[in-house]
DSSP file (Angstrom, degrees, kcal/mol; ACC not computed):
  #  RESIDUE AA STRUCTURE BP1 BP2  ACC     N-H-->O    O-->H-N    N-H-->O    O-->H-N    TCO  KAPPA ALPHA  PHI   PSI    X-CA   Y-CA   Z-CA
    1    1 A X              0   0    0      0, 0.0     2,-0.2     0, 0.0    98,-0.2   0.000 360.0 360.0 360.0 117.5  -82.1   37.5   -0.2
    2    2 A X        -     0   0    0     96,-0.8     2,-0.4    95,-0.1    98,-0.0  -0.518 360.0-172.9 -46.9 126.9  -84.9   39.8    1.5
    3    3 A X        -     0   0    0     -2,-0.2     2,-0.2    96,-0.1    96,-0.0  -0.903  11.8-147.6-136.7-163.9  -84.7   41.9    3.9
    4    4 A X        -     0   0    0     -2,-0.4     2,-0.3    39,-0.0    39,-0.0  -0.819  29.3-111.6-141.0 145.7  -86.8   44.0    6.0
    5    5 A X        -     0   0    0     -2,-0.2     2,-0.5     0, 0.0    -2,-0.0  -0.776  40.5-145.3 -71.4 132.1  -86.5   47.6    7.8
    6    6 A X        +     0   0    0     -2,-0.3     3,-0.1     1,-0.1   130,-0.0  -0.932  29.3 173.4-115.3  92.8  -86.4   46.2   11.3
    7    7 A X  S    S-     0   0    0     -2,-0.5     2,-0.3     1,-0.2    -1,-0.1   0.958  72.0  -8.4 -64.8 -53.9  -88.3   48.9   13.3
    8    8 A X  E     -A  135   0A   0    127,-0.8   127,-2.3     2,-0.0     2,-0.3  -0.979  67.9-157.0-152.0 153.4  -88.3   46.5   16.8
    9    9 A X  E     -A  134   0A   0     -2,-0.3     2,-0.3   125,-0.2   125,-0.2  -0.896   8.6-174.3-160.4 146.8  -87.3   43.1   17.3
   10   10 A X  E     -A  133   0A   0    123,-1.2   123,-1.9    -2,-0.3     2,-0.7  -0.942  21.0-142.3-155.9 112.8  -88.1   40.3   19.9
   11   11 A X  E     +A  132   0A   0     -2,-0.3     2,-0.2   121,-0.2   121,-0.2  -0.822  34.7 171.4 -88.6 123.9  -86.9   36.7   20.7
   12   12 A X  E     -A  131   0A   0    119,-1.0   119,-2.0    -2,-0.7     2,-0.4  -0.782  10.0-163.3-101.5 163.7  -90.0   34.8   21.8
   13   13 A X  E     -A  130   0A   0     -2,-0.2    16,-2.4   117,-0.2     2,-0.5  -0.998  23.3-149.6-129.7 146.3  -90.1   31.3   22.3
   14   14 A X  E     -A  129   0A   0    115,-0.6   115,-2.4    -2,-0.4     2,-0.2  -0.937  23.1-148.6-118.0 126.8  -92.2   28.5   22.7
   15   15 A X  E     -A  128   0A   0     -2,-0.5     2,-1.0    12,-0.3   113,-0.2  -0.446  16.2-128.8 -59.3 129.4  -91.0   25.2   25.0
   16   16 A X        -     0   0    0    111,-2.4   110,-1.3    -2,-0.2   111,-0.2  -0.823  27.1-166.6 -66.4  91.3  -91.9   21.7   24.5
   17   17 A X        +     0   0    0     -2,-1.0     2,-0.2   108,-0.2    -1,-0.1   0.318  57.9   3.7 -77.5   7.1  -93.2   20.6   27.8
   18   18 A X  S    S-     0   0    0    106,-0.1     2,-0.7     3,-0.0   108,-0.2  -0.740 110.6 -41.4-156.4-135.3  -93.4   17.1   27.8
   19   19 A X  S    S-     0   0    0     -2,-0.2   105,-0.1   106,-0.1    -2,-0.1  -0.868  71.5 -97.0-122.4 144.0  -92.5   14.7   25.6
   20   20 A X        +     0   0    0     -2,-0.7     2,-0.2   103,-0.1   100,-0.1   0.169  44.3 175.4 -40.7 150.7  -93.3   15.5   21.7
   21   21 A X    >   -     0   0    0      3,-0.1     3,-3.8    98,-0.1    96,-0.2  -0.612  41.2-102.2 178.0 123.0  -96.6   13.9   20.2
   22   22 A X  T 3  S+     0   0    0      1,-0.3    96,-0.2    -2,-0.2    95,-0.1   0.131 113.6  20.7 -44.1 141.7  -98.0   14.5   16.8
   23   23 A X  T 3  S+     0   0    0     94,-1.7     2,-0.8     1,-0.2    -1,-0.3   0.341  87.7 142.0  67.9 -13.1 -101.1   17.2   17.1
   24   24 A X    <   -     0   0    0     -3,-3.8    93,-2.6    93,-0.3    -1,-0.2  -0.661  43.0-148.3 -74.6 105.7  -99.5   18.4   20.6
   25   25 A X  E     -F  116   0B   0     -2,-0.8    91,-0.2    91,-0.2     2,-0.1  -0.354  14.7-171.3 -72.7 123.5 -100.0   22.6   20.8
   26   26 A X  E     -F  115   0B   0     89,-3.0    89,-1.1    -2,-0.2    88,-0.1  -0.532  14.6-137.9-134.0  94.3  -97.2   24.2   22.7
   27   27 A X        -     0   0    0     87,-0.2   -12,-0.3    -2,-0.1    87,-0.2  -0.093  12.3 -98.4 -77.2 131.9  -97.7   27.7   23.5
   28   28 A X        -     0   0    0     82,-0.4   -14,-0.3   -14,-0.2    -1,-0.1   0.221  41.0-120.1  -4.6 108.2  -95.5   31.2   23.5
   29   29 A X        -     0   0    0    -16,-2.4     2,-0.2     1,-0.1   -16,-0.2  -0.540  39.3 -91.5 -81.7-177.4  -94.2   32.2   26.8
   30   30 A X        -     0   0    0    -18,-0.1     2,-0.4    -2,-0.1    -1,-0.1  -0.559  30.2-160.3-104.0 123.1  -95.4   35.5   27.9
   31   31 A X    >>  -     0   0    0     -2,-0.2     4,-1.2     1,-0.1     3,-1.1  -0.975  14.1-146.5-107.6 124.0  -93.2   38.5   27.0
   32   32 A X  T 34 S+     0   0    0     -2,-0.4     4,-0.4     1,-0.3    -1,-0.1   0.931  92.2  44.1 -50.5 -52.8  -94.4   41.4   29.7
   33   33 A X  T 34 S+     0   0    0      1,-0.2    -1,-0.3     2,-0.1     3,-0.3   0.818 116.9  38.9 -80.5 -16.6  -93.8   44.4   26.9
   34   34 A X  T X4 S+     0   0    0     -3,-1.1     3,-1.1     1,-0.1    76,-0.3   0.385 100.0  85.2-116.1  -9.9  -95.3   43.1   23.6
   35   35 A X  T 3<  +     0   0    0     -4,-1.2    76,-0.1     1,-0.2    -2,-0.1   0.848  66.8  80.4 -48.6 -32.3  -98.4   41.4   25.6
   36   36 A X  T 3  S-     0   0    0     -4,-0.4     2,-0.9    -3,-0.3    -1,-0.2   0.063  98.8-117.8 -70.9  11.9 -100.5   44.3   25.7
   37   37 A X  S <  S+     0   0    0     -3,-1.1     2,-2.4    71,-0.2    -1,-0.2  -0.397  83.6 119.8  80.3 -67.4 -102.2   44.4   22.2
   38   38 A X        +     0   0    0     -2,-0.9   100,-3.0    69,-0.1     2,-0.3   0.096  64.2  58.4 -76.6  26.8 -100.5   47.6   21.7
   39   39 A X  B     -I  137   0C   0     -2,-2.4     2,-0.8    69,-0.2    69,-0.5  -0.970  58.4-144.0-169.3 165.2  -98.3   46.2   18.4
   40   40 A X  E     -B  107   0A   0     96,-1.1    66,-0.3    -2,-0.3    67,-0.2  -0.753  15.2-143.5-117.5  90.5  -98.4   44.9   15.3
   41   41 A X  E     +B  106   0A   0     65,-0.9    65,-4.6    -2,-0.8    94,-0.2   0.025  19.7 170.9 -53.4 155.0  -95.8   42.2   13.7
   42   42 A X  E     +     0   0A   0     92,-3.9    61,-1.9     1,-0.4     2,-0.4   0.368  65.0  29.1-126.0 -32.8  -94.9   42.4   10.2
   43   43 A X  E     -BC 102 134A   0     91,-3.3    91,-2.1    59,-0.2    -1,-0.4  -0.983  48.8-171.2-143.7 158.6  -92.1   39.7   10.2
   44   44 A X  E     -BC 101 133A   0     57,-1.5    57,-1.1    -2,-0.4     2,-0.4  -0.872   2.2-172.8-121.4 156.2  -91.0   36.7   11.8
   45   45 A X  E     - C   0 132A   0     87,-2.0    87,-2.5    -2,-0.3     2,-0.3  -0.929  19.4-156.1-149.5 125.7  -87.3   34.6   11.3
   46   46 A X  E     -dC  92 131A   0     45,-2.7    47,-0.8    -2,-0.4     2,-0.3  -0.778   7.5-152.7-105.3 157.9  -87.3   31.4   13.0
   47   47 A X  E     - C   0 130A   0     83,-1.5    83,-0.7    -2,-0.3    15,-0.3  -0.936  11.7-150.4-157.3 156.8  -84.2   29.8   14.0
   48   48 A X     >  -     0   0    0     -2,-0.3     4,-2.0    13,-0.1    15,-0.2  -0.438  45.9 -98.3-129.9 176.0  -82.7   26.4   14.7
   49   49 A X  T  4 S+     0   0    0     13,-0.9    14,-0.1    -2,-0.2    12,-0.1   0.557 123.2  73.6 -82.3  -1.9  -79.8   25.4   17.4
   50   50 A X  T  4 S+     0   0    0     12,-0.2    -1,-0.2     1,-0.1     3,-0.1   0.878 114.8  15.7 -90.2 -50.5  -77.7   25.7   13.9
   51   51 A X  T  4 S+     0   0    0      1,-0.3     2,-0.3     2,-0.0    -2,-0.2   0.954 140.7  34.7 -95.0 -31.7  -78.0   29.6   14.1
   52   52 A X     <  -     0   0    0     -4,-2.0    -1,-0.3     1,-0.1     3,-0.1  -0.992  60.4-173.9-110.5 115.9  -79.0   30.0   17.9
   53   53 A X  S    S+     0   0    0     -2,-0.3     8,-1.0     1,-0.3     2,-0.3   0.752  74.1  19.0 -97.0 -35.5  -77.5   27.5   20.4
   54   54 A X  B    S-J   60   0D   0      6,-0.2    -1,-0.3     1,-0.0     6,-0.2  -0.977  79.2-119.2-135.8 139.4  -79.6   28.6   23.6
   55   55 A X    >   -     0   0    0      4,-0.5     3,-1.1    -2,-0.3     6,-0.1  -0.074  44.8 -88.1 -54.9 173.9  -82.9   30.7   24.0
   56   56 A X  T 3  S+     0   0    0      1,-0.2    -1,-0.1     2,-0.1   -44,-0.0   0.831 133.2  46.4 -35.9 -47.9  -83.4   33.9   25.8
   57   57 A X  T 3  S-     0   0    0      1,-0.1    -1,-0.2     0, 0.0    -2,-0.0  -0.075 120.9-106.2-113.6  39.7  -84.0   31.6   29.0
   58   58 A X  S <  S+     0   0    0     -3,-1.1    -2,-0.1     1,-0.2    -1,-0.1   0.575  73.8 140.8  67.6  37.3  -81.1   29.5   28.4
   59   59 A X        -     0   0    0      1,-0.1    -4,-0.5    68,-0.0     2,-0.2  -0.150  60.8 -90.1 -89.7-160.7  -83.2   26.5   27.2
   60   60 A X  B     -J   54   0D   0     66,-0.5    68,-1.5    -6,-0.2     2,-0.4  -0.643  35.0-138.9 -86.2 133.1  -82.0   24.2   24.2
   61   61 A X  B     -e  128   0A   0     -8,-1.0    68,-0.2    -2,-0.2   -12,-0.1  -0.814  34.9 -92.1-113.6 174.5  -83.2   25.4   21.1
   62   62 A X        -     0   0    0     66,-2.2   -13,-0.9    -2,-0.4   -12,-0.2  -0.482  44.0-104.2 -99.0 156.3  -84.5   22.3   18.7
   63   63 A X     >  -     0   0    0     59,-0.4     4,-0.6   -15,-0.2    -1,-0.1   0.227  36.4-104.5 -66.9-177.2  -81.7   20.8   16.1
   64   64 A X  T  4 S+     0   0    0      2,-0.2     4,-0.2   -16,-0.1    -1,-0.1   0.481 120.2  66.4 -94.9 -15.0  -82.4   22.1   12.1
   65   65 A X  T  4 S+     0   0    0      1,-0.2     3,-0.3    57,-0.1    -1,-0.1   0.712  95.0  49.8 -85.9 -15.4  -83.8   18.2   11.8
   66   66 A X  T >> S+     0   0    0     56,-0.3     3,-3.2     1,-0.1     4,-0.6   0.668  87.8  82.8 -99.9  -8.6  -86.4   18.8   13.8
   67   67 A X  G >< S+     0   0    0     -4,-0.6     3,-0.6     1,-0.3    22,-0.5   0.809  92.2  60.0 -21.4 -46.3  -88.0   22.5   11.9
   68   68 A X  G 34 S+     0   0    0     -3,-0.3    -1,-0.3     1,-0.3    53,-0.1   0.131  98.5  68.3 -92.2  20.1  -89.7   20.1    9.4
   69   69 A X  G <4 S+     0   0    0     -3,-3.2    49,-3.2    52,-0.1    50,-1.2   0.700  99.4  27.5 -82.9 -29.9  -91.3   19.0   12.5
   70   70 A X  E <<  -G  117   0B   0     -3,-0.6    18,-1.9    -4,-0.6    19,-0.5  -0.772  54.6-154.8-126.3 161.1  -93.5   21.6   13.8
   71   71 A X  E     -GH 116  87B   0     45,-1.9    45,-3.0    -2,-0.3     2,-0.3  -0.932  22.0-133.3-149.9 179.7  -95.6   24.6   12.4
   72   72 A X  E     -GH 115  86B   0     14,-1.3    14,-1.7    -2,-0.3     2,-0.6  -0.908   8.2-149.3-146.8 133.4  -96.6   27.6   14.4
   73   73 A X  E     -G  114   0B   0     41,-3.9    41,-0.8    -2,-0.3     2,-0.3  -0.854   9.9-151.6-123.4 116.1 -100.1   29.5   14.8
   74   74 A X  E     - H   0  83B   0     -2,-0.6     8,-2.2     9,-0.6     9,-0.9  -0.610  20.4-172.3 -69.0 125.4 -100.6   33.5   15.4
   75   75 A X  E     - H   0  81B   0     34,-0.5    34,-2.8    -2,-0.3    38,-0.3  -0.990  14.6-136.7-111.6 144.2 -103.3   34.5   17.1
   76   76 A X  E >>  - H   0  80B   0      4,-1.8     4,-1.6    -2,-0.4     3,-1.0  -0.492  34.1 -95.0-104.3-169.8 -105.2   37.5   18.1
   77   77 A X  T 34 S+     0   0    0      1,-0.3    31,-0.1     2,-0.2    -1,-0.1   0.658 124.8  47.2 -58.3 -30.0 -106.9   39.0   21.0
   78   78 A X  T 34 S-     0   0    0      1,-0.1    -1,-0.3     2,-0.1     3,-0.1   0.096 123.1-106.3 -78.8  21.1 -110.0   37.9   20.1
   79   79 A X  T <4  +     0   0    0     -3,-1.0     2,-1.5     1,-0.2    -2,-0.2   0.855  63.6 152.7  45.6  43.3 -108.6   34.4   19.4
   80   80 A X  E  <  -H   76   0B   0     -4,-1.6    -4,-1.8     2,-0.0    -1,-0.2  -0.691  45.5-136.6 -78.8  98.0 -108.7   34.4   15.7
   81   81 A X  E     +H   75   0B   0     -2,-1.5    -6,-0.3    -6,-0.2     3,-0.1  -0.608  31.9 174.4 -65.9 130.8 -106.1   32.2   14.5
   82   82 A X  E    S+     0   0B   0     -8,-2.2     2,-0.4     1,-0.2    -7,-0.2   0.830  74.0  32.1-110.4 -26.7 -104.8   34.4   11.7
   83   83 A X  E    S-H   74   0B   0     -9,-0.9    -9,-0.6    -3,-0.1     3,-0.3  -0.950  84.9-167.1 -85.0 106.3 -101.8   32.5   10.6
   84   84 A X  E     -     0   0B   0     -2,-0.4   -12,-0.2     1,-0.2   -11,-0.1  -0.767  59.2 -23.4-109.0 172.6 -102.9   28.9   11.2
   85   85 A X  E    S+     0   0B   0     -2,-0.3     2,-0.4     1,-0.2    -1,-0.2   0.477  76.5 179.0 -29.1  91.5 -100.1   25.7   11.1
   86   86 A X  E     -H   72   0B   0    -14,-1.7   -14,-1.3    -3,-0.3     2,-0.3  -0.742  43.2 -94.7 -84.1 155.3  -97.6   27.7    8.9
   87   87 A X  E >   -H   71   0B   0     -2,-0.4     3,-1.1   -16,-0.2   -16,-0.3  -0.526  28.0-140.2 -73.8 133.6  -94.6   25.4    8.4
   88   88 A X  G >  S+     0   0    0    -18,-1.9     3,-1.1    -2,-0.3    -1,-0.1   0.905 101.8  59.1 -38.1 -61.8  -92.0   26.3   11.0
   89   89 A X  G >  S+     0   0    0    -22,-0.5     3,-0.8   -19,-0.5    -1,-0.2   0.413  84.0  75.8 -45.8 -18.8  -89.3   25.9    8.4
   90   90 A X  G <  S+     0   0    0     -3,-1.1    -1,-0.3     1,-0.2    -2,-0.1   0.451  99.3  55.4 -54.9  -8.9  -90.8   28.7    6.0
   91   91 A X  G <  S+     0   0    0     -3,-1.1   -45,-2.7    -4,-0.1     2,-0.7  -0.068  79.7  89.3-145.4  13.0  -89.3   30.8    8.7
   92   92 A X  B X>  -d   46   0A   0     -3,-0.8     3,-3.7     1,-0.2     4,-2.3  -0.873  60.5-158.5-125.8 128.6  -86.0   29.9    8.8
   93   93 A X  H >>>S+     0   0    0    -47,-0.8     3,-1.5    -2,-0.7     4,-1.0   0.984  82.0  57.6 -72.9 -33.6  -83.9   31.9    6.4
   94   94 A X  H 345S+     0   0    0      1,-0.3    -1,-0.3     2,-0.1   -47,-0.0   0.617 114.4  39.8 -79.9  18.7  -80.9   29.9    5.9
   95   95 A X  H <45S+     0   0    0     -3,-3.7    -1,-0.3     4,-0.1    -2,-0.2   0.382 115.1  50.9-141.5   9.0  -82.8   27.2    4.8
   96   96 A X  H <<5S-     0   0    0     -4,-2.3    -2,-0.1    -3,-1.5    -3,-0.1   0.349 124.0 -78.9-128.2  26.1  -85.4   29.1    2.7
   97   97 A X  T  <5S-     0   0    0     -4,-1.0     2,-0.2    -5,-0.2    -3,-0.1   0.965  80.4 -68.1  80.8  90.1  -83.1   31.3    0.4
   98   98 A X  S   <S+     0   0    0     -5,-0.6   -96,-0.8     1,-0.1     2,-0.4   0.082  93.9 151.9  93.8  30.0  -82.5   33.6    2.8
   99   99 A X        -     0   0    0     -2,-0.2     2,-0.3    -7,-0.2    -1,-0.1  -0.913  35.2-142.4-120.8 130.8  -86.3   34.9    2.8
  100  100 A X        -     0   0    0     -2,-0.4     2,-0.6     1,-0.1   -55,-0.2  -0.715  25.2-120.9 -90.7 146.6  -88.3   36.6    6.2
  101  101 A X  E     -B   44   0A   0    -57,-1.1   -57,-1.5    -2,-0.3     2,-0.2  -0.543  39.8-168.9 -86.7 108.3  -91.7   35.7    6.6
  102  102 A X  E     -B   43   0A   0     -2,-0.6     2,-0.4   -59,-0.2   -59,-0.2  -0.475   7.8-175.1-113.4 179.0  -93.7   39.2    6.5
  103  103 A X  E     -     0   0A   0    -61,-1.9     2,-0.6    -2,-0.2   -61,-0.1  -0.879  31.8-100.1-150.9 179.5  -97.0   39.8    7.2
  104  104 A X  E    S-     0   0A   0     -2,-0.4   -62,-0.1     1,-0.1   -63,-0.1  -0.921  86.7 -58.5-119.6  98.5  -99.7   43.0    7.1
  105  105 A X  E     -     0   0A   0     -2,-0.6     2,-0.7   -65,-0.2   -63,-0.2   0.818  64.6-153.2  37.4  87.8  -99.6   43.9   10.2
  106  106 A X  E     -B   41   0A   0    -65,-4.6     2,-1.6   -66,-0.3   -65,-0.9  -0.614  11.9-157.4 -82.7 119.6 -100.7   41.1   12.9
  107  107 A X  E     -B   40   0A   0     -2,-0.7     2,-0.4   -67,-0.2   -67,-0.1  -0.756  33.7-173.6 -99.9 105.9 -102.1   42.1   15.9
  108  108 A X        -     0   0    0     -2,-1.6     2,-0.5   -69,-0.5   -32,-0.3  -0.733  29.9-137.3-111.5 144.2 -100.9   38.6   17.4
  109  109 A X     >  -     0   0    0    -34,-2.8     4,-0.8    -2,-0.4   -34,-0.5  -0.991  20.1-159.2 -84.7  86.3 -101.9   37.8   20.7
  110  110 A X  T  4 S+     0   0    0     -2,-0.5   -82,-0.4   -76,-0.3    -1,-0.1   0.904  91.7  38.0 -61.3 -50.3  -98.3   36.1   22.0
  111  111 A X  T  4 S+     0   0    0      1,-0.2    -1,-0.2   -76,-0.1   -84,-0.1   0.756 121.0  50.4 -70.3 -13.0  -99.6   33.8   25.2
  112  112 A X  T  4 S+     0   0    0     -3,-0.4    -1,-0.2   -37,-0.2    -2,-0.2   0.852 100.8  82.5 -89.7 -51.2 -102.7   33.0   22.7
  113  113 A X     <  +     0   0    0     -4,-0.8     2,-0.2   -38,-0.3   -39,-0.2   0.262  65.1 168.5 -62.5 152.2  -99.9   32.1   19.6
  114  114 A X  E     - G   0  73B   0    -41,-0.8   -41,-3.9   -87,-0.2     2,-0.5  -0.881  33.8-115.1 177.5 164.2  -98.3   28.4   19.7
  115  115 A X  E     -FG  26  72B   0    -89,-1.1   -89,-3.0    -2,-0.2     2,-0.6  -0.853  24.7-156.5-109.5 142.4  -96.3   25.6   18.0
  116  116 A X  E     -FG  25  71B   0    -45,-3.0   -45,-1.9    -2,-0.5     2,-0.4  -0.889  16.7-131.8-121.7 138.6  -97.6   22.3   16.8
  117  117 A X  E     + G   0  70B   0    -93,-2.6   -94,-1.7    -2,-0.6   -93,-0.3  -0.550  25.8 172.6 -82.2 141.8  -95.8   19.2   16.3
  118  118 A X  S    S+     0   0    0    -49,-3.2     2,-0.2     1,-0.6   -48,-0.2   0.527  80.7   8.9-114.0 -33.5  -96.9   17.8   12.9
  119  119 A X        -     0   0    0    -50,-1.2    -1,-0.6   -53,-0.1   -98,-0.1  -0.941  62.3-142.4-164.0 155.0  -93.9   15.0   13.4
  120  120 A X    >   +     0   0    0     -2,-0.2     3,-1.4    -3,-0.1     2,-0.6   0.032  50.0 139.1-116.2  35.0  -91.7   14.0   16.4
  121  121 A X  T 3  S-     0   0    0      1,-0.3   -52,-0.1   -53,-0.1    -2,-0.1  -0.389  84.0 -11.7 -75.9 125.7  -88.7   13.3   14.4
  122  122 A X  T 3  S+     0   0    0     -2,-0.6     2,-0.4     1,-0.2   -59,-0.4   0.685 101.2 136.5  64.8  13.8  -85.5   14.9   16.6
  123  123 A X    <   -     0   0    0     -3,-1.4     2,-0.3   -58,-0.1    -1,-0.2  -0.804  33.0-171.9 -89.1 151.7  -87.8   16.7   18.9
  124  124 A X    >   -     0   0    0     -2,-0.4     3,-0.7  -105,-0.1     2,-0.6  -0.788  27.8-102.9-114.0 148.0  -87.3   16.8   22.7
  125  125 A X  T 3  S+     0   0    0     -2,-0.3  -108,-0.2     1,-0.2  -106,-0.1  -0.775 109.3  26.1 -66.0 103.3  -88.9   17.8   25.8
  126  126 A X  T 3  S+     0   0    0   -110,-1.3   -66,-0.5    -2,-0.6    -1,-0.2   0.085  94.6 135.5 115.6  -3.2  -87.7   20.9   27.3
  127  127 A X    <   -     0   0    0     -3,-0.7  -111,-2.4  -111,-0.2    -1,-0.3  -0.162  48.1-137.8 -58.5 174.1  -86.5   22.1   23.7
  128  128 A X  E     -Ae  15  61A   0    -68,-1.5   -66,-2.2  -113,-0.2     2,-0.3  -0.986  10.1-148.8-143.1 132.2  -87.2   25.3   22.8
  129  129 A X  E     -A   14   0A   0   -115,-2.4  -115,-0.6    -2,-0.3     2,-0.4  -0.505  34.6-173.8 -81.0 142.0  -88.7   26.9   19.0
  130  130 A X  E     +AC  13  47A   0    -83,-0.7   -83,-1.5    -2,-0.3     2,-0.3  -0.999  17.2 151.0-135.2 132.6  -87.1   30.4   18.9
  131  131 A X  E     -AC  12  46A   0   -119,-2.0  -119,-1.0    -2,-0.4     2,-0.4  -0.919  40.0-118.5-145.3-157.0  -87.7   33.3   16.4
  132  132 A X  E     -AC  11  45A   0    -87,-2.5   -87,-2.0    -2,-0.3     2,-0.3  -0.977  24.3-136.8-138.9 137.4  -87.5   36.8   16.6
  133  133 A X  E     -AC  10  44A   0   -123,-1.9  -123,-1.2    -2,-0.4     2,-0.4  -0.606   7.8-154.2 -48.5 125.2  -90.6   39.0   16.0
  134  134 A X  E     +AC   9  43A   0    -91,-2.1   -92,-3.9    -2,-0.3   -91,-3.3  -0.990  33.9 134.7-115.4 132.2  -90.5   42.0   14.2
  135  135 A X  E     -A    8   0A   0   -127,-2.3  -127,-0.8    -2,-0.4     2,-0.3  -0.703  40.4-131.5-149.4-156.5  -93.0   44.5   14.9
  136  136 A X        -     0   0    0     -2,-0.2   -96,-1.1  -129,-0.1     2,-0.3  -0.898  37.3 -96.4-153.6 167.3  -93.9   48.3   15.7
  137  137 A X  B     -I   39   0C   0     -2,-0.3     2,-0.3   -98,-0.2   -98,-0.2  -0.623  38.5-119.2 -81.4 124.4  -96.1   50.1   18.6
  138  138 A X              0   0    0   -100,-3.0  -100,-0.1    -2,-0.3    -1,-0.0  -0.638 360.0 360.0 -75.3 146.5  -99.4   50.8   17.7
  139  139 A X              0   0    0     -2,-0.3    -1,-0.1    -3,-0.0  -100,-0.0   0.674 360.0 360.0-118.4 360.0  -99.7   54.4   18.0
């Protein structure tokens, strides 16, 4: 198992807004404090309704059959995709020996950031992709 020194930590999510189709981008909603540029992820953990039953904003979060459904793209301000369709499921530790997805310092662009479905097997409309962030204040 990996771990990580967790300096600060963030559940973001991204919603499915209509109803699931292969190549369909669904993007981050907007958290007010990590919006600004001013920080840099290092890690991600993605999570399924198996470890998380509801988002932050009480949506449905999508079943552990639909993970191998989507992959997820970082971007920064300048729209660089810097992480481009990583598999969603790379990112969920209890189903990838217990390993967090780290990075060198992303200055990810959140609202910019999004998941695409790759396959629509067990996804829904109004589900919700959850991880949690880990990052630091640029100083």
């Amino acid at each position: 198992m990996q771990n990580a020194i967790i300096h600060r930590s963030v559940l973001a999510e991204a919603r499915i807004t209509a109803t699931p189709a292969v190549g369909q981008r669904y993007f981050f909603d907007d958290i007010p404090d990590i919006s600004k540029n001013n920080i840099v992820v290092y890690g991600i953990i993605g999570y399924s309704a198996t470890q998380l039953a509801l988002s932050p904003a009480q949506r449905t979060v999508i079943a552990a059959a639909a993970v191998p459904s989507l992959s997820f793209t970082l971007v920064d301000a300048q729209n660089v995709e810097l992480v481009q369709r990583m598999p969603v499921y790379d990112t969920v530790r209890s189903l990838n020996g217990g390993f967090i997805a780290v990075f060198d310092d992303l200055r990810m662009n959140l609202t910019r950031s999004y998941i695409e479905v790759m396959a629509t097997t067990s996804l829904n409309s109004g589900e919700s992709w959850v991880c949690e962030l880990l990052y630091r204040y640029i100083k």
